[in-house]
C-alpha positions in Angstrom: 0.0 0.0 0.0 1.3 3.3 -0.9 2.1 5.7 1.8 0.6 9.1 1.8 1.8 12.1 4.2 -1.9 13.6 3.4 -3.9 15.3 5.9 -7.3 13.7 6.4 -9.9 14.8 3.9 -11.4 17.0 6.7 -8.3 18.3 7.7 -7.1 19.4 4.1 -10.7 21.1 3.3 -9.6 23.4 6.8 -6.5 24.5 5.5 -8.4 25.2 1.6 -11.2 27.0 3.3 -9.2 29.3 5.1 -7.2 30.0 2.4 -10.6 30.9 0.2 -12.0 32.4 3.1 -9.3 34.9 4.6 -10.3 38.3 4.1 -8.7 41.7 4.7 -10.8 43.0 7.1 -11.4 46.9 8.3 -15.1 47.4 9.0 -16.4 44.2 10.5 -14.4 44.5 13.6 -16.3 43.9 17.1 -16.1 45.1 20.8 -14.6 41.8 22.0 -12.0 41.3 23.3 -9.0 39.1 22.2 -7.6 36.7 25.1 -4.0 36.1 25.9 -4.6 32.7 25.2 -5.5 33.2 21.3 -2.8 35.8 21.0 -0.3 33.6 21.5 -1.7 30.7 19.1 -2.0 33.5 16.2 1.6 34.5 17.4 3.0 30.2 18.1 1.7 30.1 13.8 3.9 32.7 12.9 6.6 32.1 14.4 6.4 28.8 12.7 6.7 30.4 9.2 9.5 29.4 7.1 13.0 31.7 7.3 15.9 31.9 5.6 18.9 29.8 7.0 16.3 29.5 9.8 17.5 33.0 11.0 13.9 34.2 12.3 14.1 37.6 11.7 10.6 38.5 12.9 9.7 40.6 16.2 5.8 41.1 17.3 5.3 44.0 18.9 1.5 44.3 20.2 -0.5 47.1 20.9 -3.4 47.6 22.7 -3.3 50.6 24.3 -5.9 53.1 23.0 -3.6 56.5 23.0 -1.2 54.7 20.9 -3.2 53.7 18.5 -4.9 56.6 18.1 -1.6 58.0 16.9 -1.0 56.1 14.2 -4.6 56.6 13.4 -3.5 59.5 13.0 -0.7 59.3 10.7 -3.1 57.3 8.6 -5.3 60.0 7.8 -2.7 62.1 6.3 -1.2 58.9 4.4 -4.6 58.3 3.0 -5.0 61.8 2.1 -1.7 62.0 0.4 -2.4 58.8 -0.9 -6.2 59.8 -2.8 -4.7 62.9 -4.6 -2.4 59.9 -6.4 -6.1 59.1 -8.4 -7.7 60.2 -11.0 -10.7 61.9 -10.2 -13.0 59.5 -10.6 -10.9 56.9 -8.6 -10.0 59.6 -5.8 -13.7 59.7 -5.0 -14.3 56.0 -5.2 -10.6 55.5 -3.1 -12.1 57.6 -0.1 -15.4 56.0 -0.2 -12.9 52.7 1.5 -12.9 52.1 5.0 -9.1 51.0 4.8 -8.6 50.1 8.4 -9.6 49.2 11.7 -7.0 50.6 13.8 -9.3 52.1 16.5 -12.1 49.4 16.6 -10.0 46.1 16.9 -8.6 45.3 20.2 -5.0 44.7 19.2 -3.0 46.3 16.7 -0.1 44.0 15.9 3.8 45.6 14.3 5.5 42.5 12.8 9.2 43.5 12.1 12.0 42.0 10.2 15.7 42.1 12.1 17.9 41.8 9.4 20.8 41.8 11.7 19.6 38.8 13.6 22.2 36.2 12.7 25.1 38.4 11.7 26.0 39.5 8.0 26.2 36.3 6.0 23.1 33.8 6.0 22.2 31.0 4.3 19.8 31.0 1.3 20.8 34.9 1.3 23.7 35.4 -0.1 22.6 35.6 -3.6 19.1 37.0 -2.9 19.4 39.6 0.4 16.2 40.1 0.7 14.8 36.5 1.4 14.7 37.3 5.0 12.1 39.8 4.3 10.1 37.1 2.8 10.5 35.1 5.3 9.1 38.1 7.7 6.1 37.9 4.9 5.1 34.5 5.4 5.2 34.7 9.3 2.3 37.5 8.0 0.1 35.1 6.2 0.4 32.4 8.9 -1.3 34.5 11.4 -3.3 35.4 9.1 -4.4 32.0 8.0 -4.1 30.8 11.5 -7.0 33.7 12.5 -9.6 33.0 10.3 -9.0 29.5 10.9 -10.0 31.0 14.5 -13.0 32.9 13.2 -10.9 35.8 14.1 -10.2 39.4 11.3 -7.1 40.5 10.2 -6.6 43.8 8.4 -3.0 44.8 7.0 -2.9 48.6 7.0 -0.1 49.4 4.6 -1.2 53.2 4.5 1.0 54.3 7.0 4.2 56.2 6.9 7.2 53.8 7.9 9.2 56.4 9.5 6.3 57.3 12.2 5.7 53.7 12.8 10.1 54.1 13.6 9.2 57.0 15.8 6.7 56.0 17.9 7.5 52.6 18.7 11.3 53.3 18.7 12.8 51.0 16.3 16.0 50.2 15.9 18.1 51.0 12.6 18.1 47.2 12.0 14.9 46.7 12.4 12.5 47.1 8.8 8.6 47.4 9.4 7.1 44.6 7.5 3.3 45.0 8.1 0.5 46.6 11.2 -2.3 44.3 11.3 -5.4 45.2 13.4 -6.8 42.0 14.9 -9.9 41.3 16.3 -13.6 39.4 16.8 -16.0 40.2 14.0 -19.4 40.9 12.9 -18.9 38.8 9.2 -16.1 37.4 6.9 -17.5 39.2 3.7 -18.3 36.7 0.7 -15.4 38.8 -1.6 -13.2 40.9 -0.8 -14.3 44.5 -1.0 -12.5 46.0 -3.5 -13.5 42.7 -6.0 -16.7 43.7 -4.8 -16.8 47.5 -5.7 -15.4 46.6 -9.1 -12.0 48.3 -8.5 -10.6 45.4 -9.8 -11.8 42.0 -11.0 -10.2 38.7 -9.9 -7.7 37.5 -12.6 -8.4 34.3 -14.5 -5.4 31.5 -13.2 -5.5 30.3 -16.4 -3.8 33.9 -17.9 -0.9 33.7 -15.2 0.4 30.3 -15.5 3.2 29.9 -17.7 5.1 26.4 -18.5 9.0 26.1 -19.1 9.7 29.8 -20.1 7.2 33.2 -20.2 4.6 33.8 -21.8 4.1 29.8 -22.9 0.6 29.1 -21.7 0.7 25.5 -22.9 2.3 22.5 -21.7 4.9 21.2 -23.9 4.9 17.6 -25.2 8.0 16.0 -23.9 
């Protein structure tokens, strides 16, 4: 009989359904809190992520205190102003119609860093391609991630934030490189699509159209 490494059936229609299922959530967020407990299974999944030479350059800095947050509210305001005049018109108005983060309503605001000093100067797997290690930070991102809905718990990645005031108020160190602020939290729904699919900002791609075989741009299998 041939031996299989499989999950069960159930098990592998989990880890597809959360996959399917993850959303980016901003408006769905709850007033419930998070327990200790669950934190630290979102935070045991990432920290189980793949790295580079096994260097684990991630740090998880959480926040839940309410003045902080509120400053880097803050600073996302005037990122997403700066970041609507970037439109055209008729996007700009469309753009600012987006609730495109839940930094106030979730009850923990998550930093994920990546140390790229961790190990010392010369790691394995980067010495050709440096920035594997951010990467590897990357995937720590999308385990939690994954590891939340699993949970029936939102994630929201607010990327429209100025790197330097996340630096300031949270006093990074030069070695440190901000990698993603997620707002976590209980929530109301897991929307069917994501929203932007949703609004018609832009349409799912086909797989078909981005699978290539041997070199670019070759969209058929060749015959060997």
């Amino acid at each position: 009989m041939k031996k299989t490494h499989a999950f069960s059936a159930e098990q592998r229609e989990g880890v597809y359904r959360a996959i399917v299922q993850r959303r980016d959530i901003r408006a769905q967020f709850i007033d419930e809190d998070v327990s200790d407990e669950m934190l630290d299974k979102l935070l045991r999944a990432a920290h189980h992520a793949p790295s580079v030479g096994f260097m684990q350059p991630w740090n998880f800095l959480v926040i839940k205190d309410a003045d902080t947050k509120k400053r880097v509210h803050e600073d996302f305001l005037q990122a997403h102003e700066e970041s609507a005049k970037m439109f055209d018109e008729k996007k700009r108005e469309q753009y600012r119609g987006f609730k495109l983060e839940g930094i106030q309503e979730s009850p923990v605001n998550l930093l994920i860093t990546c140390d790229r000093a961790r190990t010392g100067s010369v790691v394995i797997g980067r010495t050709v391609q440096p920035e594997m290690d951010l990467y590897s930070t990357v995937c720590a991102v999308q385990n939690l991630w994954l590891a939340a809905r699993a949970e029936g718990l939102g994630v929201g990645w607010v990327s429209i934030i100025h790197e330097e005031v996340l630096r300031e108020i949270f006093k990074l160190p030069d070695s440190v490189v901000v990698i993603a602020y997620l707002c976590i939290g209980h929530v109301s729904h897991f929307p069917e699509m994501p929203e932007l699919e949703k609004a018609g900002w832009l349409p799912r791609l086909n797989l078909e159209e981005l699978v290539f075989y041997e070199e670019w741009g070759e969209t058929r299998m060749k015959e060997v």
